[in-house]
N, CA, C and O atoms as CSV, one atom per row, in Angstrom:
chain,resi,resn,atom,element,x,y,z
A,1,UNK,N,N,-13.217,-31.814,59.761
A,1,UNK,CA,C,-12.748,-31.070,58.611
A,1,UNK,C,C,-12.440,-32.038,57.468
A,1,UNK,O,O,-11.693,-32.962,57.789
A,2,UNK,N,N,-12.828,-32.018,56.303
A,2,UNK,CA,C,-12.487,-32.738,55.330
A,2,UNK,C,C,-11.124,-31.957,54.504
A,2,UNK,O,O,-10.651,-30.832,54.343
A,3,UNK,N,N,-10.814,-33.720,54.027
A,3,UNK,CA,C,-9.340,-33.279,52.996
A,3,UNK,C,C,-9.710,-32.765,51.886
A,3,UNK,O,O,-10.808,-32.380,51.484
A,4,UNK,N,N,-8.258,-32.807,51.233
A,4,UNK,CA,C,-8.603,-32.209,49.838
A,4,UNK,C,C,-8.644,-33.313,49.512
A,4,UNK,O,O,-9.853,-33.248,49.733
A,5,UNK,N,N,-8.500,-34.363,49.171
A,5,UNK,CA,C,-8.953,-35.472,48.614
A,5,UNK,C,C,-10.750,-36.160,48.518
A,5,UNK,O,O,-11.396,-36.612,47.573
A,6,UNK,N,N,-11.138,-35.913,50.249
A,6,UNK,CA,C,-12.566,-35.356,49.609
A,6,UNK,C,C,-13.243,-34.255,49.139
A,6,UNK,O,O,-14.457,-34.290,48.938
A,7,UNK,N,N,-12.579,-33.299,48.948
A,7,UNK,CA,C,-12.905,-32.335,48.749
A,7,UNK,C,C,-13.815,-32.468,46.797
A,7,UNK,O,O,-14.890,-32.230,46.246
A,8,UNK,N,N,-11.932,-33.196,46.378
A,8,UNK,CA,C,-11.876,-33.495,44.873
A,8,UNK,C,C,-12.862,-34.540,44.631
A,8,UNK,O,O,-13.428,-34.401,43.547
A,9,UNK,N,N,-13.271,-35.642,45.386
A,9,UNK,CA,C,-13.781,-36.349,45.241
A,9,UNK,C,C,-15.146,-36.318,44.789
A,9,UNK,O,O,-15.758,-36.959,43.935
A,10,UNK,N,N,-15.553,-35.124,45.832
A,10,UNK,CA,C,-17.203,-34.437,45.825
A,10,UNK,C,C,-17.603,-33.543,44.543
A,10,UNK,O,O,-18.772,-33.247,44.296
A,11,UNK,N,N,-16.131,-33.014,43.489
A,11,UNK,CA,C,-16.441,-32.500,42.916
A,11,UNK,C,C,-17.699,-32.475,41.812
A,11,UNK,O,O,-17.885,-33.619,41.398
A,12,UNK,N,N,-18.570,-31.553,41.244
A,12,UNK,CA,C,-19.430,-32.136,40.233
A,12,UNK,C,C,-18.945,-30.912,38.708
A,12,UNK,O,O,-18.041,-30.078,38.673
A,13,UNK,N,N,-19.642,-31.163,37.976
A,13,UNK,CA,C,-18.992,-30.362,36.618
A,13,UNK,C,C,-19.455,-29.085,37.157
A,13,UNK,O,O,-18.813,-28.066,36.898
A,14,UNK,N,N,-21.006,-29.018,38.224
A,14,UNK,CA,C,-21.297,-27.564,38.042
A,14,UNK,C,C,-20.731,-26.598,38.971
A,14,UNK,O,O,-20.917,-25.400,39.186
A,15,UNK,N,N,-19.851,-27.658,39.533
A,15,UNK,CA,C,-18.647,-26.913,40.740
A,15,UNK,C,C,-17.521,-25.990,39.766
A,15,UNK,O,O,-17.482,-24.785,40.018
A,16,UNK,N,N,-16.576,-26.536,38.628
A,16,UNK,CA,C,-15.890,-26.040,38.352
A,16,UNK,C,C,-16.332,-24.702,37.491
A,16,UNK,O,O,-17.496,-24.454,37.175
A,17,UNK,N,N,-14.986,-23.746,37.114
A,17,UNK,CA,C,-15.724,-22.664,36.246
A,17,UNK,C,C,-15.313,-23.185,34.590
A,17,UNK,O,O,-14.579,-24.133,34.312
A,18,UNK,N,N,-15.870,-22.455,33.820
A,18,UNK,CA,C,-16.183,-22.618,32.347
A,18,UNK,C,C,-14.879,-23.692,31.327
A,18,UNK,O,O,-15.019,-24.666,30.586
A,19,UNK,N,N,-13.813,-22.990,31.726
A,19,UNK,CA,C,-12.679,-23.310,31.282
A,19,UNK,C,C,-12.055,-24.999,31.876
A,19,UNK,O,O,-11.683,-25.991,31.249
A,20,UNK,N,N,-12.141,-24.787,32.938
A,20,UNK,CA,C,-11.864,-26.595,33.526
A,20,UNK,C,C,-12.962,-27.232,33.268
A,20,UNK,O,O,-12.928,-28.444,33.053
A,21,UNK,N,N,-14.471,-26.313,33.239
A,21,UNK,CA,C,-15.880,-27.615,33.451
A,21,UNK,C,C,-15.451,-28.048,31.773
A,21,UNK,O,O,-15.999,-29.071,31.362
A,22,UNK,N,N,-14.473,-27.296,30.766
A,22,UNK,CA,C,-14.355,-27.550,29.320
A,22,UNK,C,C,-13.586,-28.901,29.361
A,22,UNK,O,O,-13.877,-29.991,28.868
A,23,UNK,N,N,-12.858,-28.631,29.862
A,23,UNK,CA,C,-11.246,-29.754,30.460
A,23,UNK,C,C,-12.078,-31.193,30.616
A,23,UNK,O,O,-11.920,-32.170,29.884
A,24,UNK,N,N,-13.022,-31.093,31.768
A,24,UNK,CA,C,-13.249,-31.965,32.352
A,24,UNK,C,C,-13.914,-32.858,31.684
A,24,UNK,O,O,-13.704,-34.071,31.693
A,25,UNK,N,N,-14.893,-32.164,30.969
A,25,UNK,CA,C,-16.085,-33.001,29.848
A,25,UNK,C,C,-15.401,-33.380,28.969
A,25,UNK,O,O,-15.988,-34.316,28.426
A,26,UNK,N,N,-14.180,-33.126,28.358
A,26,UNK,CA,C,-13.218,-33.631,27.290
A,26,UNK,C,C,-12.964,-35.080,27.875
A,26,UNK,O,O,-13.375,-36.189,27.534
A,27,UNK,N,N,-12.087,-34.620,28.940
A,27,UNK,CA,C,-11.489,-35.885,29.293
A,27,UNK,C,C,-11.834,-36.662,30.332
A,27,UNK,O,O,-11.031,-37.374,30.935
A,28,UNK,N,N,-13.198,-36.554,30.626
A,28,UNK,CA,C,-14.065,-36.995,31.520
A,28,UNK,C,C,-13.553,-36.438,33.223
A,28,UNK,O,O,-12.428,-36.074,33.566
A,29,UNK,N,N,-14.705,-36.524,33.998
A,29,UNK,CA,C,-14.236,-35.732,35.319
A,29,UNK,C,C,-13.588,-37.109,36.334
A,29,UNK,O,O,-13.309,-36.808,37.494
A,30,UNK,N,N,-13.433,-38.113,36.033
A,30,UNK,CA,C,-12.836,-38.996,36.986
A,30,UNK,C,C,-11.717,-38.946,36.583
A,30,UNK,O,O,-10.879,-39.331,37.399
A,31,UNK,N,N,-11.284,-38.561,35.463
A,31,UNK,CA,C,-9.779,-38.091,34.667
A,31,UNK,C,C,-9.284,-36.727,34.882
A,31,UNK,O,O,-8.090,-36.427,34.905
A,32,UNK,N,N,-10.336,-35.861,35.051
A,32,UNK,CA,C,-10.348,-34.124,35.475
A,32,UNK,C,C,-9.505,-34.087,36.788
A,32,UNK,O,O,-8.545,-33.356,37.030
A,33,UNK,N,N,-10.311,-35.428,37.906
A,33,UNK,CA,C,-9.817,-35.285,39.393
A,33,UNK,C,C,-8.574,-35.733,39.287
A,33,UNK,O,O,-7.693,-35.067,39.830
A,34,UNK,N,N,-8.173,-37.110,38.478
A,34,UNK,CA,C,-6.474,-37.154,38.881
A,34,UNK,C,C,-6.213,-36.281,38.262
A,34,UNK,O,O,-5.574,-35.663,39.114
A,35,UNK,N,N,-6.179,-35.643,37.365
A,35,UNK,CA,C,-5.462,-34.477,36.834
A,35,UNK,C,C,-4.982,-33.599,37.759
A,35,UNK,O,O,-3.790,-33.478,38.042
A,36,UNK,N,N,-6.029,-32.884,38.313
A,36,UNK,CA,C,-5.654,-31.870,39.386
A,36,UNK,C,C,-4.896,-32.419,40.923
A,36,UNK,O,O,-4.297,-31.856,41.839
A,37,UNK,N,N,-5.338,-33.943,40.580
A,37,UNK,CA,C,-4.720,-34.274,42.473
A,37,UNK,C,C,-3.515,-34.549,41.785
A,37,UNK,O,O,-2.623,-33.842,42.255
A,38,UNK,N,N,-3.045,-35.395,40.721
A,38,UNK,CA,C,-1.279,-35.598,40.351
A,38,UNK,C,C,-0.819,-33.945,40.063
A,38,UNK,O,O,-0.184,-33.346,40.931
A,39,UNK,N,N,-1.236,-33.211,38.647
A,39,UNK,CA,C,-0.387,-32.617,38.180
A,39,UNK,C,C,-0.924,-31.455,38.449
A,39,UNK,O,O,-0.694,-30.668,37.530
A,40,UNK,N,N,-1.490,-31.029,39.233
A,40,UNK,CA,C,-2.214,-29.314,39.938
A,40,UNK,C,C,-0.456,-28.255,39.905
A,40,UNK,O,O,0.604,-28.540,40.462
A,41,UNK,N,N,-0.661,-27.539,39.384
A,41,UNK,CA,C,0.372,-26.606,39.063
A,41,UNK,C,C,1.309,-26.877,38.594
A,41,UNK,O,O,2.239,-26.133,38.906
A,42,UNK,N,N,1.620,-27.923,37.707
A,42,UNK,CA,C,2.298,-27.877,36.919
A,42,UNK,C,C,2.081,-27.800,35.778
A,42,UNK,O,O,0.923,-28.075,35.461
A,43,UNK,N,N,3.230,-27.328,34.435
A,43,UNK,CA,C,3.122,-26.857,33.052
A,43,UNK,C,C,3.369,-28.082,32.365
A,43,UNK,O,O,4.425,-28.656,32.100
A,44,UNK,N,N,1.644,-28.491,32.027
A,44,UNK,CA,C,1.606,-29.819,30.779
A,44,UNK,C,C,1.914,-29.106,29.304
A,44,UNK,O,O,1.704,-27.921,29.044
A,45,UNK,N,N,2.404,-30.006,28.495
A,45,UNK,CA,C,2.130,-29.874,27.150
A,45,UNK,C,C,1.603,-31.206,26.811
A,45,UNK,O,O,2.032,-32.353,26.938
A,46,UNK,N,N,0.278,-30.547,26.226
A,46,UNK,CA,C,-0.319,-31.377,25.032
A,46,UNK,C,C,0.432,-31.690,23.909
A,46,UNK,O,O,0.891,-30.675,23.384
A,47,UNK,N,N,0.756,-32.833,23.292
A,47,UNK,CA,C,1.256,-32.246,22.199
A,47,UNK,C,C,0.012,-32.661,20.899
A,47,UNK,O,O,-0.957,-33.383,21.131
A,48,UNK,N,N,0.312,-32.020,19.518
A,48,UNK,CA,C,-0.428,-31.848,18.312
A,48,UNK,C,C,-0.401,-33.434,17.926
A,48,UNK,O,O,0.477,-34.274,18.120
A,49,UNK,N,N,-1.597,-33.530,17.351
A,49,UNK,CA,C,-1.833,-35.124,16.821
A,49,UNK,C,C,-0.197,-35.481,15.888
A,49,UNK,O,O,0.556,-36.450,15.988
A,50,UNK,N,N,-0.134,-34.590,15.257
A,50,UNK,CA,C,0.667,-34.967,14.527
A,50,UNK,C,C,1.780,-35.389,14.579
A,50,UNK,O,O,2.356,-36.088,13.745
A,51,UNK,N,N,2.335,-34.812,16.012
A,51,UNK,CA,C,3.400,-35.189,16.520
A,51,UNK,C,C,3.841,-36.539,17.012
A,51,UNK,O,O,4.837,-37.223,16.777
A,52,UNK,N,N,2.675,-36.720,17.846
A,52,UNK,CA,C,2.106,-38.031,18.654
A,52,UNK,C,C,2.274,-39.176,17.580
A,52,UNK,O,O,2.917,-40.182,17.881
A,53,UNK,N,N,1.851,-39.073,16.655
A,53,UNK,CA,C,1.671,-39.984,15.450
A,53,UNK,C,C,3.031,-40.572,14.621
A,53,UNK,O,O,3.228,-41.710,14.194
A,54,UNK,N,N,3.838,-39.447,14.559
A,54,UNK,CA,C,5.121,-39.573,14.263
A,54,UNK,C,C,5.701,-41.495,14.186
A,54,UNK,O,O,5.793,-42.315,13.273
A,55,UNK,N,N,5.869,-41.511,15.115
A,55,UNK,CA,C,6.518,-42.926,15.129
A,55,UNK,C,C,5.667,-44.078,14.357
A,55,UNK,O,O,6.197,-44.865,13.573
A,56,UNK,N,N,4.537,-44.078,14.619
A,56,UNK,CA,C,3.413,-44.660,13.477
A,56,UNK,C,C,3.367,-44.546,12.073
A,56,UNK,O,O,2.942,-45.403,11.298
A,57,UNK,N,N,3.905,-43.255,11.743
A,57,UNK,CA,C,4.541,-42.989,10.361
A,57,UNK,C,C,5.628,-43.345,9.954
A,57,UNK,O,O,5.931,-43.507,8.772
A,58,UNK,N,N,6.114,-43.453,10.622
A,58,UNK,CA,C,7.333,-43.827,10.186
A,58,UNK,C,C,7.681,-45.601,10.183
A,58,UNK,O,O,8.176,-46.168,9.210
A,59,UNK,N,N,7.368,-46.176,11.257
A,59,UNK,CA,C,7.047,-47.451,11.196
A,59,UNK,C,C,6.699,-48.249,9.816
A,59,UNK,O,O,7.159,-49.189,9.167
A,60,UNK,N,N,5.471,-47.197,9.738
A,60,UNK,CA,C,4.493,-47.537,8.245
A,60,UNK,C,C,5.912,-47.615,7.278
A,60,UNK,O,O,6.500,-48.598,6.825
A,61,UNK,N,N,6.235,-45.991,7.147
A,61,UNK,CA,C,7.263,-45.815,6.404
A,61,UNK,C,C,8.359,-47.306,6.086
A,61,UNK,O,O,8.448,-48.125,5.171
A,62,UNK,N,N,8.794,-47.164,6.894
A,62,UNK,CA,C,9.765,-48.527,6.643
A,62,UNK,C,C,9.086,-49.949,6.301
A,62,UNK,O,O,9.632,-50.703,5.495
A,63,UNK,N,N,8.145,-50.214,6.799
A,63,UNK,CA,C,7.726,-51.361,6.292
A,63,UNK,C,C,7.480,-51.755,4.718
A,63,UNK,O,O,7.569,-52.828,4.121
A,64,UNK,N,N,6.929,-49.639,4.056
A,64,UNK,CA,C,6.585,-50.033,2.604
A,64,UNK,C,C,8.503,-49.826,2.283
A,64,UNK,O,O,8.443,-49.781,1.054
A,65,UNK,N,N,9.477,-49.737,2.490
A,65,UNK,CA,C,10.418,-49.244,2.246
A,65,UNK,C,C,11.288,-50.375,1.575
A,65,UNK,O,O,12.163,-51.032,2.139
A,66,UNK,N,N,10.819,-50.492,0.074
A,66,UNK,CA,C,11.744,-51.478,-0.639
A,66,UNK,C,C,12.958,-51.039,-1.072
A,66,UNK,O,O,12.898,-51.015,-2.302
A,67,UNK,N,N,13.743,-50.775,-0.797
A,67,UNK,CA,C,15.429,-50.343,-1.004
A,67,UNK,C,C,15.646,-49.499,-1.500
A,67,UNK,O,O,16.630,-48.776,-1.343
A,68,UNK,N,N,14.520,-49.342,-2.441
A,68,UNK,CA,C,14.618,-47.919,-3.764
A,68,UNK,C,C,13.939,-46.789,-3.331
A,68,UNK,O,O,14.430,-45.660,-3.331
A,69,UNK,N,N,12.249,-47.214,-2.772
A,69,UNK,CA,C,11.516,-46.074,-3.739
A,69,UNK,C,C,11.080,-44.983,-2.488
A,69,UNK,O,O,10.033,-44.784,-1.872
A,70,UNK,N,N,12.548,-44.344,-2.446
A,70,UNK,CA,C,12.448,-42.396,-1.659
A,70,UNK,C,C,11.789,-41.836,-1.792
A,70,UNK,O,O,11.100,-41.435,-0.855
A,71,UNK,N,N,11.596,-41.464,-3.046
A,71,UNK,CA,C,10.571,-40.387,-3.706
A,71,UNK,C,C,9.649,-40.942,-3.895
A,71,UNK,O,O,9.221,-40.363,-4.894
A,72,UNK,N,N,8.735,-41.951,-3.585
A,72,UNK,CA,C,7.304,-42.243,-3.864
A,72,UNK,C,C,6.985,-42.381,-2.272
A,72,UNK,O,O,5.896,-41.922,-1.928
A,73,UNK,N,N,7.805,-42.960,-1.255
A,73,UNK,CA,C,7.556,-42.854,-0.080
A,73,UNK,C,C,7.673,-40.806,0.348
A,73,UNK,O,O,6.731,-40.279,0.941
A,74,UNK,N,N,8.328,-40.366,0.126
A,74,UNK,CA,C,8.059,-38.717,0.417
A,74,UNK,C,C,6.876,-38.561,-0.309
A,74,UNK,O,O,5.830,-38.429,0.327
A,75,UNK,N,N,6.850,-38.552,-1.923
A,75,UNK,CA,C,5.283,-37.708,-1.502
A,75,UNK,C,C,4.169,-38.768,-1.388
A,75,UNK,O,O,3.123,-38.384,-1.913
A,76,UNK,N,N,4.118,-39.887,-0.893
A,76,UNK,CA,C,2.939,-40.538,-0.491
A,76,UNK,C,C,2.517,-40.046,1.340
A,76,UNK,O,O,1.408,-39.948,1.863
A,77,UNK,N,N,3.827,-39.834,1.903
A,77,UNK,CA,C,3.385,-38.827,3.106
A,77,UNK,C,C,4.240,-37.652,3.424
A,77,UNK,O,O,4.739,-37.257,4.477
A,78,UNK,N,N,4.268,-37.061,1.788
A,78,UNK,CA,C,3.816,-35.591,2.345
A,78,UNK,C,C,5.598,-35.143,2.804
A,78,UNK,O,O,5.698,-33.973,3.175
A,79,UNK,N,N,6.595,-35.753,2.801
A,79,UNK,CA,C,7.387,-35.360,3.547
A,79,UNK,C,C,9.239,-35.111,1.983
A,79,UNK,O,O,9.181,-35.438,0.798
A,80,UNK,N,N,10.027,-34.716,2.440
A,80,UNK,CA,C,11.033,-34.154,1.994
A,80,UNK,C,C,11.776,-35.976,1.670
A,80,UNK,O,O,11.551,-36.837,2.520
A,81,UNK,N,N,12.531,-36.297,0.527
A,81,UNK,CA,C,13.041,-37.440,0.593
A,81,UNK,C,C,14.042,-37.825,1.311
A,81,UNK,O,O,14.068,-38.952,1.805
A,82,UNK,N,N,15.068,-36.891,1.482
A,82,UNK,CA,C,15.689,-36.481,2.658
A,82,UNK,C,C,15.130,-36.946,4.194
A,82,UNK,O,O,15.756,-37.434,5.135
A,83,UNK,N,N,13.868,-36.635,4.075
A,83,UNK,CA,C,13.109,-36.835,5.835
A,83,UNK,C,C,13.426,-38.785,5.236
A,83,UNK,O,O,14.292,-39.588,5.586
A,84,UNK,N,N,12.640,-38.869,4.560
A,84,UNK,CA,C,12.452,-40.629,4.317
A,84,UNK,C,C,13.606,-41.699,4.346
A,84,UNK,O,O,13.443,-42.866,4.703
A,85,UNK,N,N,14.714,-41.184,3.953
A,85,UNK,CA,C,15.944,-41.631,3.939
A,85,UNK,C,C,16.694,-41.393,5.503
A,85,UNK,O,O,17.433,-42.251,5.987
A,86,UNK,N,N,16.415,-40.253,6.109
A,86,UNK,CA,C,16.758,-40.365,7.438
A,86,UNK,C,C,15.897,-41.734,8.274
A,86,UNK,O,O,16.584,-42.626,8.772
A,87,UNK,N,N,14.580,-41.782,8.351
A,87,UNK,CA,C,13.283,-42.331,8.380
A,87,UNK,C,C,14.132,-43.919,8.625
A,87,UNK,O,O,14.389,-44.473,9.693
A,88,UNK,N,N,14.402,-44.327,7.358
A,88,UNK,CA,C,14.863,-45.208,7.112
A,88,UNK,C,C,16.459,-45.782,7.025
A,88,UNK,O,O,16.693,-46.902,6.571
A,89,UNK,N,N,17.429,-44.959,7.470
A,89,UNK,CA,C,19.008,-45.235,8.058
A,89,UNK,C,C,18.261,-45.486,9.320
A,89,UNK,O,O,18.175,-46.696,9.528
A,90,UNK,N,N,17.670,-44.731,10.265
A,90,UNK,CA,C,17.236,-44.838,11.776
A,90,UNK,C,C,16.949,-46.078,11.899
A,90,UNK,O,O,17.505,-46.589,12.871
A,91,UNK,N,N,16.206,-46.868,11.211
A,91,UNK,CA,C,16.150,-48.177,11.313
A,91,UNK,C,C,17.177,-48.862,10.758
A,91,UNK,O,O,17.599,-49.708,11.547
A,92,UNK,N,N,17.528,-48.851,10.129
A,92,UNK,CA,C,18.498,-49.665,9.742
A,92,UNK,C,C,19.792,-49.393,10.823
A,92,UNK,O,O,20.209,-50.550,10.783
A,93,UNK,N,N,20.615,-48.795,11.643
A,93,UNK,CA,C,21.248,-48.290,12.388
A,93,UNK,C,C,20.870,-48.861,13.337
A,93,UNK,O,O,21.757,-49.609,13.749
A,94,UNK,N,N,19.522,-48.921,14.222
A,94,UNK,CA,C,19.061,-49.049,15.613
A,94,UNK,C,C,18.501,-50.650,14.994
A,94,UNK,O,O,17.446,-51.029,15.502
A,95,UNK,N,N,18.996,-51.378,14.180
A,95,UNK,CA,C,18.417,-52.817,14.117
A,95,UNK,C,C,19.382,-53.484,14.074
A,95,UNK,O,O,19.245,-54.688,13.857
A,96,UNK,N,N,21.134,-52.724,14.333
A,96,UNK,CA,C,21.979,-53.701,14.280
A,96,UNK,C,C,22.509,-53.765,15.921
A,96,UNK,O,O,22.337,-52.900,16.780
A,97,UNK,N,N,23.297,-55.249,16.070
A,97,UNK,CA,C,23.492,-55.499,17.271
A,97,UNK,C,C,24.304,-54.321,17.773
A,97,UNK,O,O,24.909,-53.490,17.096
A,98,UNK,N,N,24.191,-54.418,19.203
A,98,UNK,CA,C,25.141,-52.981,19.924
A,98,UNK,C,C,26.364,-54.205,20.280
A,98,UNK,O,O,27.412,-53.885,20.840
């Protein structure tokens, strides 16, 4: 009797149905199989590029962040000056010794 581990192993794309064979070709099927052998019934979230990116923005953010300019850093990305000034206490806060 074979495991489920060969089972997964043997899999091919034209085994699965429409919706996972979608999954799989995204994120390739040697990535499809750990998927299902680690996280098989459990509730992933993807999250939105944009989210993901976050810290990269902000990074950026502070680096152009010459003491003054709030409002050219908000609308150069798009964000509230308020967001930019938080953006930038966060660093300044989390860069001093504990």
């Amino acid at each position: 009797m074979k495991s489920i581990r060969e089972y997964v192993e043997a899999l091919s794309l034209d085994d699965l149905d429409e919706e996972q064979r979608e999954l799989a070709e995204c994120i390739g099927l040697q990535a499809y199989k750990r998927l299902i052998t680690d996280y098989a019934g459990l509730t992933l979230t993807v999250r939105t590029p944009e989210r993901i990116i976050i810290p990269l923005r902000n990074a950026d953010i502070r680096k152009e962040f010459d003491g003054h300019n709030f409002y050219f850093l908000a609308r150069k990305y798009g964000l509230h000056e308020k967001t930019v000034r938080n953006i930038v206490n966060n660093r300044q806060r989390s860069s001093k010794p504990v």
